[in-house]
C-alpha positions, 0 to 999 in steps of 0.5 A: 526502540524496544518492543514495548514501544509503538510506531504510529503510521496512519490510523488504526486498522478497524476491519478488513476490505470485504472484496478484492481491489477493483480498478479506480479503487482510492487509498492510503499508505502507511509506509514505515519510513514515509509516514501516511500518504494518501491520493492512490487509485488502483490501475491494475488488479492481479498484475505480474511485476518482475523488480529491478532485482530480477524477482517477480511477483504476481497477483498483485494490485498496482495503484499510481498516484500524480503528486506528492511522496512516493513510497522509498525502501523501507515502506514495504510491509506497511499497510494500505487502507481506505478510511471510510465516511466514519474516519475508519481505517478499513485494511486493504493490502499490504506494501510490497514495493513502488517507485516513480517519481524520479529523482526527487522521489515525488510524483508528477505527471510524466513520473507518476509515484507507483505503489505495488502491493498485495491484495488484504483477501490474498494476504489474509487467506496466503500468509500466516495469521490475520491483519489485526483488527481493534 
């Protein structure tokens, strides 16, 4: 792929969440190697997560969902948003890694899929530039 071409992923960001994920909060992932995949909920805001790989990260936002494909490697960097009554696509974090769902990688009752990603007012505000928006 050269860098004329796109990648389509999920829907086109058109703003950015107004307030912090709260818990209970519904979205979707647009994850480079799994496509879109929605029926997330926030379990947990500003959470400390340490990695298999002894990393740790911290204020990040936690969401779990009961069924279908869990994020893989490769999702992270990937968007998270709420599509609202209009069909917007309105930004709410960014992937930074998940797991669950055992060995076939989908969600189930005793394997939830499990999403951990940063807050949009976090990344906005920590990293350099903006989410984009059209």
């Amino acid at each position: 792929m050269n860098l004329s071409e796109s990648v389509h992923i999920g829907p086109v960001v058109r703003d950015n969440w107004r307030r912090w994920a709260q818990r209970g909060d519904k979205l979707c992932t647009g994850g480079m190697v799994t496509g879109e995949k929605c029926g997330w909920k926030v379990t947990a805001t500003q959470a400390t997560v340490k990695y298999s790989s002894g990393m740790v990260a911290k204020n990040v936002v936690v969401a779990e969902k009961g069924s279908g494909a869990c994020t893989t490697p490769g999702d992270s960097g990937g968007p998270t948003y709420t599509v609202d009554s209009s069909g917007r696509a309105i930004a709410k974090g960014v992937i930074c890694g998940g797991g669950g769902g055992g060995s076939d990688n989908s969600g189930g009752f005793f394997d939830p899929c499990r999403l951990i990603f940063t807050d949009i007012g976090l990344a906005n505000s920590a990293l350099p530039g903006t989410v984009a928006r059209s």
